[in-house]
N, C-alpha and C positions, 0 to 999 in steps of 0.2 A: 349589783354584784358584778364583780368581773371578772369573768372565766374567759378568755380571751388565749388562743394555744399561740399565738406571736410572738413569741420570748426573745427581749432582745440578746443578744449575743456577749458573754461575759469573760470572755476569751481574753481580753485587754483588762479586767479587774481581776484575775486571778495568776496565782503562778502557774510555770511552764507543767509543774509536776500534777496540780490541782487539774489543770485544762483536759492532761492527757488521763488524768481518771477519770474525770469526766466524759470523756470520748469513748474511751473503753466501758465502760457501765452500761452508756446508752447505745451502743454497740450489744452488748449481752442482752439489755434489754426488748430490741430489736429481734434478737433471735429466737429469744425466748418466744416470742409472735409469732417468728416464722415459721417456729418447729410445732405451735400449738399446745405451748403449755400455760397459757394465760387464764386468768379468771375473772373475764369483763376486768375495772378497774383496781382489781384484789391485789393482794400479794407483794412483795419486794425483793428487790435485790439489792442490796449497802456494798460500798466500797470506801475502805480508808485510805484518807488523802495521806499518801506518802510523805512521813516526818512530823504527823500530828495526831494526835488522837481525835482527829474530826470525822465525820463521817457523809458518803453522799447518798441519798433517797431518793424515791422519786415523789413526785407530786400526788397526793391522794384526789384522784379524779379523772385521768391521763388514762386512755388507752395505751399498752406497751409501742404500738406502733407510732405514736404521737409524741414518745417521749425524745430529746436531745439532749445532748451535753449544758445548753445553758438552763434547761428547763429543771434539772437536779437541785434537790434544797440540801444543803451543806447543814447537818446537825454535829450537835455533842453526843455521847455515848448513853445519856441520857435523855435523850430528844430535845434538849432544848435545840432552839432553831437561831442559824449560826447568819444565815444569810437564806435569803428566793427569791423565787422573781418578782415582780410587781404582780399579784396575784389574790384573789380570795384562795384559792384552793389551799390546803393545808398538805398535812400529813396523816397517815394513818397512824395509831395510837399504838397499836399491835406492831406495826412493822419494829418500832425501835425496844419495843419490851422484851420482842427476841432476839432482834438482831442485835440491839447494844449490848443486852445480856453477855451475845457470844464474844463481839466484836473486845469487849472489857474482859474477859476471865482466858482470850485466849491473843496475846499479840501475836501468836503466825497467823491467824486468819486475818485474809486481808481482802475476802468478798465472802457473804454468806447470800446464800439465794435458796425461796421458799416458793412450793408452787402448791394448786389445788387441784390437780389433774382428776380426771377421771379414773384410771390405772391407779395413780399413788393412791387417791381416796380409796379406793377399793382394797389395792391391799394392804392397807393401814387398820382394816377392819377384821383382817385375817389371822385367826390366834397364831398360823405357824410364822407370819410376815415373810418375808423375801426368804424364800427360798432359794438354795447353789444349782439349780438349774440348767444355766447355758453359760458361758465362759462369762458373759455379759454380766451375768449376777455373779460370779467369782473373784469381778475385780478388786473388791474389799475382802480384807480380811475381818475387818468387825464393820458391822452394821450399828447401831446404837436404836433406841427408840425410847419415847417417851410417851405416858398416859393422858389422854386429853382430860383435862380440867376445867372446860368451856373456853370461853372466847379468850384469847392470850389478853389480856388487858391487866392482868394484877400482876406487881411489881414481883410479888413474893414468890411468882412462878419462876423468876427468872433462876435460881441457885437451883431448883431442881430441874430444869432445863440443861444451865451446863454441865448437872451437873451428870447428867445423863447421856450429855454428848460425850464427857471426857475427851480424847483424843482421836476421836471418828471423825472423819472425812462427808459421812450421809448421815443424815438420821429419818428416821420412820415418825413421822408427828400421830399415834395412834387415832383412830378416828377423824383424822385432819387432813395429812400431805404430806409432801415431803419436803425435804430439808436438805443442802450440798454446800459447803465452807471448802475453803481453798485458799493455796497460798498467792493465788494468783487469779484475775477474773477467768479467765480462759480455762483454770481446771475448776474455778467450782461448774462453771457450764459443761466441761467435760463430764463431771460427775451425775448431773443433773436430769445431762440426756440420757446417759448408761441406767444411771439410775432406773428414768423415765421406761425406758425402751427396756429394761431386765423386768420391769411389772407387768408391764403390755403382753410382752411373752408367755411370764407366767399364768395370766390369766387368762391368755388363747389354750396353752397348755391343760390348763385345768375344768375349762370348758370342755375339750373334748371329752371328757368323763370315762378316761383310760388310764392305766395304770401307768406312772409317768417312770423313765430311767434317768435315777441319782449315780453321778460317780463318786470310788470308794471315796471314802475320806483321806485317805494319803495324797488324790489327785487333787481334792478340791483343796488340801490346804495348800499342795504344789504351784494349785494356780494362783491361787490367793498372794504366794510371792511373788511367784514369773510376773504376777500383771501389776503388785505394789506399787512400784517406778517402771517410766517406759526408758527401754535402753536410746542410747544417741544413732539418729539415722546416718552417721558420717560412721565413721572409721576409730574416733578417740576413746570409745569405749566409757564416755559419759553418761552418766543417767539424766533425765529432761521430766521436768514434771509434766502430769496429765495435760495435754491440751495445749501444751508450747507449741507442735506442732502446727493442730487443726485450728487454734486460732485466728492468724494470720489468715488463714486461705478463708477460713467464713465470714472474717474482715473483708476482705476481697467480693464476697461474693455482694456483703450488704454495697460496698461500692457500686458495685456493675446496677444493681437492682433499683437504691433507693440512698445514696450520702447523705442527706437530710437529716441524719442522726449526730454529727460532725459541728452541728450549728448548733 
């Protein structure tokens, strides 16, 4: 068998647009490790190759921190497998039954990313789910969720999957995890942590076992738009989607730290 994590470098067999999705994914991927939202070798994050309906995964067997740009397996929207590395490893079966699902019923999503955190497990189990809390959980104005139906593996879940996400940005996988689609890797990661860190909250909060304070409903739905789109940090009075920002600068930091994700 050859499980071997030396992947050579595909950087000269793909295009310039392919490369740099590539680099950006295992970038996401990377951070997602950093921040602690991983599940041993579980879970995915897909990103479509710009100008195709192809899609990039990662390897099913790959620690997040182990993952790179050549080490991504290029599928179709239905997992057929498009190109990998010289590898036994495969893919996860689940990863493309939701991720293609969404990646197909919605062409703005152009990164959808799913984790099994402790927090989202938790309040995925919660009849009231995420609660408007702290400005954190007010960034969305609709939340979406879905009923777990055991292991994502059947086809036939997929149309009530989208079709439960409709046009939400997060979704709550009941009994599961959670879920953050984006027009862009950088805002599904943005969504993913807010998401991540608006659970954690609430669940410090509701351990104390005190009577918690909701703001009225006129605020929360106020904030719900202030926070929609984040305004431009110049002068032009442009809106920027989530995470245009903080990108960059956590690209930076995997630099300083560990570039190894680049190859």
């Amino acid at each position: 068998m050859k499980y071997d994590t030396n992947f050579k470098s595909v950087k000269d067999q793909v295009s310039p647009d392919e490369w740099a999705a590539r680099v950006e994914l295992a970038a996401c991927y990377r951070l997602i490790d950093q921040y602690g939202m991983t599940d041993l070798i579980y879970n995915h994050v897909t990103s479509r190759i710009p100008g195709t309906e192809h899609l990039l995964i990662n390897l099913y067997g790959l620690l997040y921190k182990e993952i790179t740009a050549s080490s991504l397996v290029k599928i179709d929207v239905e997992g057929e497998i498009i190109h990998k590395p010289d590898t036994d490893y495969g893919i996860n079966k689940s990863g493309y039954v939701i991720h293609g699902a969404i990646h197909k019923a919605r062409p703005d999503v152009k990164c959808v990313l799913h984790t099994h955190t402790n927090a989202g497990m938790a309040v995925s189990v919660l009849k009231c789910g995420l609660l408007p809390l702290t400005q954190t959980a007010m960034r969305w104005g609709k939340i979406a969720y879905h009923d777990f139906e055991g292991v994502v593996v059947d086809l036939d879940e997929r149309k009530r999957l989208v079709q439960n996400l409709g046009d939400c940005e997060v979704m709550i996988l009941r009994n599961h995890g959670l879920l953050a689609c984006g027009i862009t890797i950088g805002q599904a990661f943005n969504s993913i942590y807010r998401l991540e860190r608006a659970c954690q909250t609430q669940l410090m909060a509701m351990a104390c076992n005190s009577e918690m304070v909701f703001p009225p409903d006129a605020v929360i739905a106020k904030s719900n738009a202030q926070l929609s789109v984040m305004p431009s940090p110049d002068a032009s009075g442009k809106r920027r989607a989530h995470g245009s920002l903080e990108w960059p600068a956590l690209k930076r930091m995997l630099d300083r730290r560990d570039p190894s994700y680049k190859t």
